[in-house]
C-alpha positions in Angstrom: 138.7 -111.7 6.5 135.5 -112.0 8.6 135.9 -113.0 12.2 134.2 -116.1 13.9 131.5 -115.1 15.4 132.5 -115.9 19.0 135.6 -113.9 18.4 133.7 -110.9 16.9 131.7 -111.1 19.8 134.9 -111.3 22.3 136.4 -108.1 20.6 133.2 -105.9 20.7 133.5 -107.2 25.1 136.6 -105.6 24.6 135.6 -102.6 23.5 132.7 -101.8 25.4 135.0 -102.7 28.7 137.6 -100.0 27.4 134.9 -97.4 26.6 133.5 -97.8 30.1 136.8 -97.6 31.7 139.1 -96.0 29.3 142.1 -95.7 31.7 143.0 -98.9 33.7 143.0 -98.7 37.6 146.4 -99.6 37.9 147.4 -96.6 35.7 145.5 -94.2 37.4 146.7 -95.6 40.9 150.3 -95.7 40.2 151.3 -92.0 39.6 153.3 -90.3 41.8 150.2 -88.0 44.6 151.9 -84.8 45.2 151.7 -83.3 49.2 148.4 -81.9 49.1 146.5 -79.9 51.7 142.4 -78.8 52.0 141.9 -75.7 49.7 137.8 -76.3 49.9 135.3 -78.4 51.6 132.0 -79.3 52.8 131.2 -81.5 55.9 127.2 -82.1 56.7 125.2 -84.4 57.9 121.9 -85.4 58.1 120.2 -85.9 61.3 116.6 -86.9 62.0 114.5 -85.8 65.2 110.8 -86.2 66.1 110.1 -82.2 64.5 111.7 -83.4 61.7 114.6 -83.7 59.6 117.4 -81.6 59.1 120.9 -80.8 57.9 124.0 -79.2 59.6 127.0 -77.7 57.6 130.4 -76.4 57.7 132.9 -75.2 55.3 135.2 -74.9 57.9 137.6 -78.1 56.9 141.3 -78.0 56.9 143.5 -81.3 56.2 146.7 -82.5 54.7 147.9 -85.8 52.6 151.4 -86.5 52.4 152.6 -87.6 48.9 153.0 -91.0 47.4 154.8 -93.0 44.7 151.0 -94.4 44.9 147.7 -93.7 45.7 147.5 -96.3 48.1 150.6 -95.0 50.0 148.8 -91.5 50.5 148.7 -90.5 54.2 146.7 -87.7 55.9 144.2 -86.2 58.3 140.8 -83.9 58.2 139.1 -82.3 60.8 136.2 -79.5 61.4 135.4 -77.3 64.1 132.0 -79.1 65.9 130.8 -75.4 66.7 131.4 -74.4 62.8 128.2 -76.7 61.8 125.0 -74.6 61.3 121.8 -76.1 60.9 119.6 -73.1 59.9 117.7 -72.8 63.7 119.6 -70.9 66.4 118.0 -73.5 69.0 119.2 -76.3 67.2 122.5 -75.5 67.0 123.0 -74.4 71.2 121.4 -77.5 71.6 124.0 -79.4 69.1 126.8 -77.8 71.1 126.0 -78.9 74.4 125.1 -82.5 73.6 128.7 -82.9 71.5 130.2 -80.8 75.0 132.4 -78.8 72.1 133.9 -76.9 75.3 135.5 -80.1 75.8 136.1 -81.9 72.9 135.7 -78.8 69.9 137.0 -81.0 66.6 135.9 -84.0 64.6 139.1 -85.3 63.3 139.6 -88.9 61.0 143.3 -89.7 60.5 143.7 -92.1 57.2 145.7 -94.7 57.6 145.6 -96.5 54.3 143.8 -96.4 50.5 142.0 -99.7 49.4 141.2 -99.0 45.9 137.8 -101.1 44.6 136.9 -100.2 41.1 137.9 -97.1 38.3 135.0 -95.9 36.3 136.0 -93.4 33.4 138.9 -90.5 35.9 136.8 -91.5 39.0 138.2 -94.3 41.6 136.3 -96.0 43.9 138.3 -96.4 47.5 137.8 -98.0 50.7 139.7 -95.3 53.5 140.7 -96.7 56.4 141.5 -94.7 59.6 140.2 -93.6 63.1 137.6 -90.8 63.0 137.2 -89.1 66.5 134.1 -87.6 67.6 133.2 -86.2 71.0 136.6 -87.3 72.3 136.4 -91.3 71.2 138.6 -92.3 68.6 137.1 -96.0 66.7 138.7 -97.6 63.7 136.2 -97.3 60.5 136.6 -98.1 56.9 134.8 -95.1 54.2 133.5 -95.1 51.0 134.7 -93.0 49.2 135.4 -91.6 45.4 138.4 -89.6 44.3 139.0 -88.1 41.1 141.6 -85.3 39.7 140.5 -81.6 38.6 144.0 -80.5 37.3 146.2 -80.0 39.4 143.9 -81.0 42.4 142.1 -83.9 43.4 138.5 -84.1 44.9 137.3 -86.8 47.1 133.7 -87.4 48.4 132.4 -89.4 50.9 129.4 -90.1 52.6 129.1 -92.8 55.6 126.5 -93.3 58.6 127.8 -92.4 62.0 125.8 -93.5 64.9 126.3 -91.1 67.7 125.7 -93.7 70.5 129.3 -95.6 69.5 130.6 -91.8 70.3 128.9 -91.6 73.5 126.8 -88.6 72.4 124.1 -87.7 74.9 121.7 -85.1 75.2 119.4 -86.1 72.1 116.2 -86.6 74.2 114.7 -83.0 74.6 111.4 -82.1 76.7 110.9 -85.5 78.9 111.4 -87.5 75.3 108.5 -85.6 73.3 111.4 -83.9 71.1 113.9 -86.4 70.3 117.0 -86.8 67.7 117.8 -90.5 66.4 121.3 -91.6 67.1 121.9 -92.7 63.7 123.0 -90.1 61.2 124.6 -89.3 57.8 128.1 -87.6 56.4 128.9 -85.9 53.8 132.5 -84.9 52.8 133.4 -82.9 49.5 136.7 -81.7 49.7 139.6 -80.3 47.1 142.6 -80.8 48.0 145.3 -78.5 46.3 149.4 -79.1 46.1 151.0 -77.1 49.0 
């Protein structure tokens, strides 16, 4: 029997939805998240001075996630050594150092506090994490992107989000009475793997 045609049309929508999206975000939300802790990761950023720009990384990371009857019930924290980022000049980095006073204030820490999920394309979930992330010793609420996806018995996240160092109180970023400079705003990066414990 052939189909009307705004019902063939209706089913073939169907199909190309389930193709796109072959498990529903409900499904892939609602199974059981295992404790979990940092087994790899990457922080970076990039920053932009008046020399030009430039990139500082760590693979220094260590976190933790509780377990969850749910994604969205998943708990945890990450944090990095400040003095563990290394932006390929010597100068750079001392100067790096004393502007984010690591003596004082050596980690970059965000504590999650909940899992907004936004949107499931093929094992990948979109997220919205909310949490504090401390930097230089302030602590400020902030909401990241992010996308999470499982790699057996792991699951990865990335992230990236602007920071602007001013809200952090970061000083220090005007070199040589102004002529070397570093903008305030710059860019994070997060890949991490988290592992069961």
């Amino acid at each position: 029997m052939r189909l009307p045609r705004s019902l063939r049309k209706a089913v073939i929508g169907v199909w190309a939805v389930a193709a796109v999206y072959p498990a529903p975000l409900a499904a892939q939300l609602e199974v059981p998240i295992a404790p979990m802790r940092v087994s790899a990761g990457t922080l970076s950023f990039d920053g932009h001075a008046t020399p030009g720009d430039f990139t500082g990384t760590t693979t220094t990371v260590s976190g933790e996630m509780s377990g969850g009857e749910t994604l969205t019930t998943v708990r945890g924290w990450v944090e990095a050594p400040v003095n563990t980022l290394k932006t390929g000049n010597g100068r750079r980095d001392r100067d790096l150092n004393k502007s984010m006073e690591t003596d004082k204030h050596p980690t970059m820490r965000f504590e999650l506090a909940g899992v907004t999920p936004e949107g499931a394309r093929g094992d990948t979930t979109r997220v919205q994490l909310g949490g504090k992330l401390t930097l230089h010793g302030v602590t400020r609420d902030v909401l990241l992107p992010a996308k999470i996806w499982r790699d057996g018995s792991a699951l990865r996240l990335r992230s990236t989000f602007p920071v602007d160092l001013g809200d952090y109180q970061v000083g220090g970023l005007s070199k040589a009475l102004g002529v070397l400079k570093m903008q305030e705003g710059i860019e994070v990066h997060v890949d991490l793997t988290f592992a069961p414990r």
